[in-house]
C-alpha atoms as one frame of an Amber mdcrd trajectory, in Angstrom:
protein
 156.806  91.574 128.016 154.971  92.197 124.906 151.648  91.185 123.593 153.403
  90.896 119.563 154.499  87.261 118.363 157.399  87.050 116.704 157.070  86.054
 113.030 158.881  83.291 111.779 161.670  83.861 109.332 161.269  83.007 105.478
 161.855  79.346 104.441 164.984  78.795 102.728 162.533  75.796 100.912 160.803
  78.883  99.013 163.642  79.820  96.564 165.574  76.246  96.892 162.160  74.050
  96.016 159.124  76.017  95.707 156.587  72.714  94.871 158.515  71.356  98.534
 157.654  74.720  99.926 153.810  74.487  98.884 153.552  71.450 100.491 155.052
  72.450 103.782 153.042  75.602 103.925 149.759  72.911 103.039 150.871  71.051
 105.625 151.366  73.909 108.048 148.040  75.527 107.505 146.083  72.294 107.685
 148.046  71.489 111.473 146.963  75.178 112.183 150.848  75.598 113.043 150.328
  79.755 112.357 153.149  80.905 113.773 155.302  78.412 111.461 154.048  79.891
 108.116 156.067  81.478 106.031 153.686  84.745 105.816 155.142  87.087 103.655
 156.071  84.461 101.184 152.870  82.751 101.478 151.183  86.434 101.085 152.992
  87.204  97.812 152.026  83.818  96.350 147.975  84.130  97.057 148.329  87.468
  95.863 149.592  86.496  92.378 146.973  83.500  92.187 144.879  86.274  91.316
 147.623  88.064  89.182 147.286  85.053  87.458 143.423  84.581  86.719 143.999
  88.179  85.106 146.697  87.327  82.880 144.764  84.367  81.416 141.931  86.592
  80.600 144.174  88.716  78.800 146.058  86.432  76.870 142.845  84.032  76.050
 140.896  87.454  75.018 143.586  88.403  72.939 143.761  85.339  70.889 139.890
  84.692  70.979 139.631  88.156  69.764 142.003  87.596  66.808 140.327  84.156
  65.872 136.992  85.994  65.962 138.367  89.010  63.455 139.942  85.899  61.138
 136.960  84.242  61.063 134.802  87.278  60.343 137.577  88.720  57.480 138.904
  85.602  55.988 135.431  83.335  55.309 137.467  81.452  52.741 139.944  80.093
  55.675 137.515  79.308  57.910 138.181  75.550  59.637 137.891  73.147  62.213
 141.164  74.552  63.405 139.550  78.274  63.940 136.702  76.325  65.683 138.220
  74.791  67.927 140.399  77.622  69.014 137.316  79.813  69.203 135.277  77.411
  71.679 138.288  76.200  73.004 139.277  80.333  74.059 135.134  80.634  74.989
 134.937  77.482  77.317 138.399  78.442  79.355 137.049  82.253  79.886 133.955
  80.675  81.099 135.495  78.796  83.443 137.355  81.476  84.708 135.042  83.910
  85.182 132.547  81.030  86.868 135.119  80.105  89.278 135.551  83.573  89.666
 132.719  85.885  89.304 134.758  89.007  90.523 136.548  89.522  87.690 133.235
  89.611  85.136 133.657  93.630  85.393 137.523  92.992  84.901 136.690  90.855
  81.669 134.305  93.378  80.413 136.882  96.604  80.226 139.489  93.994  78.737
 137.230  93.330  75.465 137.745  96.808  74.462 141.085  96.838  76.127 142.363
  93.821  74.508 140.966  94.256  71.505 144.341  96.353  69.819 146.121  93.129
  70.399 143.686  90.804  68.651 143.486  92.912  66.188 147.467  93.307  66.236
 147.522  89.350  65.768 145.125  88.802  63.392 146.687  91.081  60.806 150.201
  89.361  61.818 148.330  85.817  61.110 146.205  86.205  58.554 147.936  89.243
  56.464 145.450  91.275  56.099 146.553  95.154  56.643 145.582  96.300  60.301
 143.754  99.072  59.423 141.215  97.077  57.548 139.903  95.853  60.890 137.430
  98.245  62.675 139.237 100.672  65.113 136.764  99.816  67.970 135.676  96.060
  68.631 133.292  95.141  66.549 131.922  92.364  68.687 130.125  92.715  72.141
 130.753  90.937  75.477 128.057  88.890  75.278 129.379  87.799  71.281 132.458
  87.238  72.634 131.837  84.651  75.296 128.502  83.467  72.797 129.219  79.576
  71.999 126.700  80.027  69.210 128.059  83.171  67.556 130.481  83.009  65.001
 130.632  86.063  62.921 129.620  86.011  59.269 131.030  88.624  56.806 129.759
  91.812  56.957 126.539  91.240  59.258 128.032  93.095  62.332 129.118  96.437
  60.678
């Protein structure tokens, strides 16, 4: 006879009701019923929690990136609006990257990496021609996630 448990087989729960098949793998985990869990579903899902977290960096960067270019190249436009966006983009990154310190060297590469997208947006937002905005971010990590910095025509060139 062999030492190897048998795994159980995928819940049909995960693709009928996934919220109903959270709670049943909750449930299962917390009554430490192991060889109930639906593992390779259950794998797939933690895996993308962190899929996840990365996306949101990306997508928040991008926009924070644009509303940081706007703000910079359009002084005349500048808002309440813009503000709010800006601390709004700051406070969420924060929280990601405090709930999450592992990804701080993941959020550094994406300023750079990002930054063709924000810059991408802000000339789609604002109309300003693309190639008006600096090739290489003009704005460090530490400016990016500053609450205090906003940046003022011309002073960062």
């Amino acid at each position: 006879m062999s030492d190897t448990k048998t795994k159980a087989p995928p819940s049909p729960l995960y693709e009928a009701d996934f919220y109903a098949w959270t709670q049943e793998q909750a449930r299962l985990l917390r009554e430490r019923r192991w060889d109930d869990l639906d593992l390779d579903n259950l794998i797939d899902e933690v895996e993308s929690v962190g899929g996840s977290e990365k996306r949101e960096i990306r997508n928040r960067l991008m926009v924070l990136l644009a509303h940081q270019l706007k703000w910079k190249y359009q002084p005349g436009h500048r808002g309440s609006s813009w503000t709010g966006t800006i601390f709004e983009q700051r406070e969420q990154l924060a929280d990601i990257l405090q709930s999450s310190p592992s990804l701080r060297d993941y959020f550094r590469r994406q300023v750079e990496g990002r930054y063709l997208g924000g810059r991408l947006l802000a000339a789609k937002e604002s109309g300003i021609a693309f190639g008006l905005f600096p090739e290489q971010c003009p704005f460090t990590v530490e400016q990016v996630l500053d609450l205090h910095f906003f940046p003022e025509d011309r002073e960062i060139e």
